[in-house]
Every structure is written in structure tokens, then in C-alpha cells.
N, C-alpha and C positions, 0 to 999 in steps of 0.2 A: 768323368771329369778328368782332366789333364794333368797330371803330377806337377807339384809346387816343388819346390827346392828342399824343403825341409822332409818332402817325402823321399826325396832324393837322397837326402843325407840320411835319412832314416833304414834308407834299404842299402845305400856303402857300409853304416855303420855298423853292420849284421857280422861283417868280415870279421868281428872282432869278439862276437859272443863264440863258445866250447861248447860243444858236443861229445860225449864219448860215451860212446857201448860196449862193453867188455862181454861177452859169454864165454862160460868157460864149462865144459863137463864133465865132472871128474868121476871116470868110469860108467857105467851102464844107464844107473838109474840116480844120479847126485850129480844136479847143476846149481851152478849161481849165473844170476845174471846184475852187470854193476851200470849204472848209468852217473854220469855227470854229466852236469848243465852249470854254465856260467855264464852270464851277461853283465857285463861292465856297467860302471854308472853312465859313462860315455852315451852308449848304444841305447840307454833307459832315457835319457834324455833326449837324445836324434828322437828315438821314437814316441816319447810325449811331444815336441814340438809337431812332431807330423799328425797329432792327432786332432780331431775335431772338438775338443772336452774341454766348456769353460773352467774346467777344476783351477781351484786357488792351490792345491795341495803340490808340492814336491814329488819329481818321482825319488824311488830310494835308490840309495845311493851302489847297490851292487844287488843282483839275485845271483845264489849258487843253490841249486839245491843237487843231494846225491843220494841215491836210491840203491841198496847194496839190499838184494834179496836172494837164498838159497832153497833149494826145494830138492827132494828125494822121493823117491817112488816113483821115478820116471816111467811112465808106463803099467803100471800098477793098478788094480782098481782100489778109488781113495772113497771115503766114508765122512761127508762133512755134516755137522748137525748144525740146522740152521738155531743161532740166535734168540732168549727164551722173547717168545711176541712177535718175531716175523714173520712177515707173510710167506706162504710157501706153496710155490704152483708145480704142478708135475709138468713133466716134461712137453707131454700132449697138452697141457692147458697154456702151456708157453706159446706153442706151434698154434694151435687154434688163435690165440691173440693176435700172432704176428700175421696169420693168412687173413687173419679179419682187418687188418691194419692195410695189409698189402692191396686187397682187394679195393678196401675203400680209396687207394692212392690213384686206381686204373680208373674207376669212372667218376 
């Protein structure tokens, strides 16, 4: 289909959403990595008006969200215990799933 106007304004008004990725590594085996996202109320509205969705509901009025994660052991072998009652496949039982996945995609 042809882009309408409001898609149009939908994809200008991106100009105005934040992006930022920070890595930082401090020394061998200790990094953080920091993420921010921000989208205006502006840009939430261009892109509700461009969408297809008879919604009665308002978009909201601003999304930020910021993700600030540190980790150490960089390189290291790490030791996680899975969660008490989840499921838990080895390694090969993963591999077997995904060539069985794979396969069925070819024919």
C-alpha cells in the first residue's frame, strides 16, 4: 500500500525519539553496559495516528525507559542454577531441537 500522510508524519516524527548506548569496561573482566530510550508524547501520537487500530484508548503521554546492567567475570567460566521447576535442556537437546526446527523450515 502507498503511505498516507500520517505515516509520513509518523516516520519524521522518529527524528525526535533518544537512543543511547554507553559500554564501558572497567579493566579485564568488569563491564557495564547503560541503555536509554526516550520517545516523546509527540512521536507516540504521529505513530498511533499512522496505525491501523480502531483503539478508543490514548497513546501515553511519554515512554523513557533506561536499562543500567553490570557484570564481572568477563571471560570466566560462570555456574548458573536454573530456577526451582524449570525446565532445563542440555546443550545437545537444544542443538537437536533447533536442527529439527531447521530442517522442517527446508522442506
Amino acid at each position: 500500500t502507498e503511505m498516507t500522510a500520517a505515516d509520513e508524519a509518523a516516520i519524521a516524527s522518529l527524528k525526535d525519539a533518544k537512543v543511547e548506548i554507553v559500554y564501558v569496561l572497567n579493566g579485564d573482566k568488569v563491564g557495564q553496559i547503560k541503555a536509554n530510550i526516550s520517545i516523546p508524547g509527540s512521536t507516540l501520537a504521529a505513530l498511533d495516528a499512522a496505525g491501523s487500530s480502531e483503539s478508543t484508548s490514548a497513546p501515553p503521554t511519554a515512554v523513557n525507559i533506561t536499562l543500567d546492567m553490570s557484570y564481572s567475570g568477563l571471560g570466566e567460566a560462570q555456574t548458573v542454577a536454573a530456577p526451582a521447576g524449570a525446565p532445563v535442556a542440555s546443550y545437545m537437546e537444544l542443538m537437536t531441537i533447533v536442527s529439527g526446527m531447521m530442517g522442517s523450515m527446508g522442506g
